[in-house]
N, C-alpha and C positions, 0 to 999 in steps of 0.2 A: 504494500500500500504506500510505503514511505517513499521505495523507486517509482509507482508511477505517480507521486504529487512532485517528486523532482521532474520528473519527467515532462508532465505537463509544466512546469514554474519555467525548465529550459526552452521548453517550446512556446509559450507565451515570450521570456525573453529574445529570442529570436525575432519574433514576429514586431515584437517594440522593436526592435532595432533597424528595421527592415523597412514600416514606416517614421523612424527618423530619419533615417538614411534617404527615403524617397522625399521628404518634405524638406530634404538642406538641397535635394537636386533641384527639386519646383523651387525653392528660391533664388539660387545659382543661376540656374540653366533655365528655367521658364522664358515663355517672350516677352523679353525686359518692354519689347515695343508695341506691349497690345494696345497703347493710346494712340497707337499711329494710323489708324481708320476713321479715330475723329479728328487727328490733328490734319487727316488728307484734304477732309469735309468741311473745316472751318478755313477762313477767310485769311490772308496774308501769306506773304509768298514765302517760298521755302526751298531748303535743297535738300535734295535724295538721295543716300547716301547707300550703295552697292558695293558690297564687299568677294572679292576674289581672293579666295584663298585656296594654299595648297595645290596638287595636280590633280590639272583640270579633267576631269574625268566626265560630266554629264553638264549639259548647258540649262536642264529646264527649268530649276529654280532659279537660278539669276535673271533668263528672259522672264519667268514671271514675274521680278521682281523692278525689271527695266522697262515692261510694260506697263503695271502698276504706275511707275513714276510719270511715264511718257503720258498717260489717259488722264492724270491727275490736273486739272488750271492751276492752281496755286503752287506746283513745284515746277519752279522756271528751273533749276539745272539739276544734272545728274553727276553727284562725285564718286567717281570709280576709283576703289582704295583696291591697289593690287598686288598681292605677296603671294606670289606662283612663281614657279622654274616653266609652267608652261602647262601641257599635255598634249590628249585627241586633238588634229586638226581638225576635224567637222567640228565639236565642242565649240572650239576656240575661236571660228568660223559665225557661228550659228550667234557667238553673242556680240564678235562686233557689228555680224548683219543689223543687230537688235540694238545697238546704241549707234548705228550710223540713223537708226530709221528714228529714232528719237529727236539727233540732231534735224533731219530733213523735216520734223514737226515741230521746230522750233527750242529745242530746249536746246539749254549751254548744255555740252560735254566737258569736263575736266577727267582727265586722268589725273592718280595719285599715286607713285611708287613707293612701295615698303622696302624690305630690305633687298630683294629680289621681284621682279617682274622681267623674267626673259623669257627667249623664244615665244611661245604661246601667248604668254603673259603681256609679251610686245607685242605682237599683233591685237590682243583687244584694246591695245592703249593707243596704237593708231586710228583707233572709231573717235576721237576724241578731238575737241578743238582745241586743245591743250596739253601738252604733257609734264608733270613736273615730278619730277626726281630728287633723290637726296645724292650731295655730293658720288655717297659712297653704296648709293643703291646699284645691284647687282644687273645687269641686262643687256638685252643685244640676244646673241645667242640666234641669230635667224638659220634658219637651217631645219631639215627634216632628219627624223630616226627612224629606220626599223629595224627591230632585232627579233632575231632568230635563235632558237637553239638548237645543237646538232647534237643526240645522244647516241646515231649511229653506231658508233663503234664503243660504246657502253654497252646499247644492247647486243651487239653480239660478241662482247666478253662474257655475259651473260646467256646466250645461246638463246635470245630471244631473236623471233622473225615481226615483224611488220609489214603485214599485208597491206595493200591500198589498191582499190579496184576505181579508176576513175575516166574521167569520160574525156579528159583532154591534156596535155603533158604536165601542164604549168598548174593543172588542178591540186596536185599536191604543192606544189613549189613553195619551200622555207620550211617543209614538215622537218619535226623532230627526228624521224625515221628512217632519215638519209640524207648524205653531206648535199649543202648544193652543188649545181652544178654551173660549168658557165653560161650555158643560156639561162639559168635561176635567176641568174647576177644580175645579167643586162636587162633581163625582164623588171627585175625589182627596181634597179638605178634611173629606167626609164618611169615606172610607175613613181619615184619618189621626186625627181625632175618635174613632174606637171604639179606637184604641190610645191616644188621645192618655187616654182616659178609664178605661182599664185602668190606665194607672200611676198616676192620679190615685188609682183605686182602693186600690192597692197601699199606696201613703206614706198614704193616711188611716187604712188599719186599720192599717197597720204602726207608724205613731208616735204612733196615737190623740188625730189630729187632724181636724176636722171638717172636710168637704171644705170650705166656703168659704174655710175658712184654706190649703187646701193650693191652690187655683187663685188664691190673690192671688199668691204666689210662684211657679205652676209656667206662668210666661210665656219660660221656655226659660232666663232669666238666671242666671249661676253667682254662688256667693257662696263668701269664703274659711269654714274651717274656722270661726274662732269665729262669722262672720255666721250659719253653720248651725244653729250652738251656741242663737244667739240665737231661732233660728226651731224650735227643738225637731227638726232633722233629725238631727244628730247627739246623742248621749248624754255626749261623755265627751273633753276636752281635750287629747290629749297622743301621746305617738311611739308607732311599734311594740314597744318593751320596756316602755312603762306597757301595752300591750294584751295584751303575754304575762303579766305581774304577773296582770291585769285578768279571764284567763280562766283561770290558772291557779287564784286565788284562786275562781272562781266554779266550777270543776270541783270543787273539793274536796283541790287537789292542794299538798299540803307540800314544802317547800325549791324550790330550782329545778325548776321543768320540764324532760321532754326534748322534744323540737321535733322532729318526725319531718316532713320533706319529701316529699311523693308522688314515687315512683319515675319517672322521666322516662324517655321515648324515648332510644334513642343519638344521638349525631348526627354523621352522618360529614361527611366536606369534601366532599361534595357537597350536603348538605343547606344548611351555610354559606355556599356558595355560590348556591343558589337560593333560599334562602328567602323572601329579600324580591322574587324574580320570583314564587314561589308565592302568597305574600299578595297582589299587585295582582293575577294573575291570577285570583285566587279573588273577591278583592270587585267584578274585573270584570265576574265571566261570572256572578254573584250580583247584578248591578248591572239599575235600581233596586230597592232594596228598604226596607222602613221599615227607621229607626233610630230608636233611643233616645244618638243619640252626638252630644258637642259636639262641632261645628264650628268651626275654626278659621278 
């Protein structure tokens, strides 16, 4: 009797400590910005603030978040704060489609560089009518990845076969299960060529520089913030509160800005807890695919 009233006292304390634990996460982690649907609704202008972080893997909450801003009257500009090495090119694609279209409905764009914004991270910051940088923010980096693994000659150290029954040569090509070969190469070199040339495209209309200037430098290399400075990718020297000055001044907007953050997902302790199994298994079962992301 005495073991199971401990019994039950440990399992009651469990259970207390499970929701304290879940009510420090709702206060932590909850959406600090649930007043940001009536501060969309009420009157005086404002700016919207979109946060890019980490490798870019999926575009649809941001565009949700940069369409939000764009539908909104009272948010004249959109500040894109971006600490990314980059990722997916379609991603990375799909949301500066989404703040050029912003810009063409009138809002100011400012980009805002954290400590890194390359490759990928530089292509959204060219959606932008502004770029600013910190001396020593990380970026550049223009260039495409794909990598491949070859376990070939593991598996058959292993006396394993890999079959593959396919309907065209190049249907396999890059599989684990056999080295490439040279027509793999030229196939992939050409496939990574018409993106490699898309963003080429992208940085020459966008900072109206002639392409030969834009492939001297867009040999994958990152440069810090002022080296950008130097090469005409970024515009504008300085931290994220010279970028809020920088756009409120350019919206038209008097004394301080209010700073509206896109309404976030909840996140319970289960989402904390899987997250970063959800991210590798996402860039795995997505895996290979082009990037626009430096590589560490």
């Amino acid at each position: 009797m005495r073991k199971l009233s401990e019994f039950i006292m440990l399992g009651l304390l469990i259970f207390a400590a499970v929701i304290f634990i879940s009510a420090v996460v709702s206060v932590f982690f909850r959406d600090t910005d649930s007043e940001d649907g009536l501060s969309l609704s009420l009157g005086g202008d404002r700016i919207g603030l979109v946060e890019i972080k980490g490798v870019i893997l999926d575009s649809e909450s941001v565009i949700k978040q940069i369409k939000r801003f764009r539908e909104a009257g009272n948010i004249k500009g959109i500040l894109v704060r971006i600490d990314s090495p980059g990722g997916g090119v379609a991603a990375s694609q799909e949301i500066y489609k989404a703040l050029k279209r912003a810009r063409e409905q009138g809002k100011v764009v400012v980009a805002s560089m954290s400590s890194v914004a390359a490759s990928g991270g530089y292509y959204i910051a060219c959606a932008a009518d502004t770029i600013v940088a910190n001396p020593g923010t990380t970026t550049g980096s223009i260039g495409v990845i794909l990598n491949f693994f070859d376990f070939s000659e593991l598996l058959k150290r292993w006396g394993i076969r890999y079959n593959v029954v396919k309907s065209g040569k190049y249907k396999d090509a890059g599989s684990f299960g056999r080295p490439m070969t040279p027509e793999d190469r030229i196939y992939f070199q050409q496939f990574i060529n018409d993106a490699f040339e898309q963003f080429v495209e992208v940085v020459s209309r966008e900072r109206n520089l002639e392409r030969e200037q834009v492939l001297r430098i867009a040999d994958g290399r990152v440069f810090t913030g002022r080296q950008a400075y130097e090469y005409n990718l970024v515009d504008v020297l300085g931290s994220f509160d010279d970028a809020v000055e920088l756009i409120a001044e350019m919206a038209g907007i008097e004394g301080k800005p209010k700073i509206i953050r896109a309404e976030k997902e909840k996140v319970t302790l289960l989402d904390l807890l899987l997250g970063d199994v959800q991210e590798i298994v996402q860039s795995i079962t997505t895996w290979p695919v082009l990037r626009y992301q430096l590589v560490y």
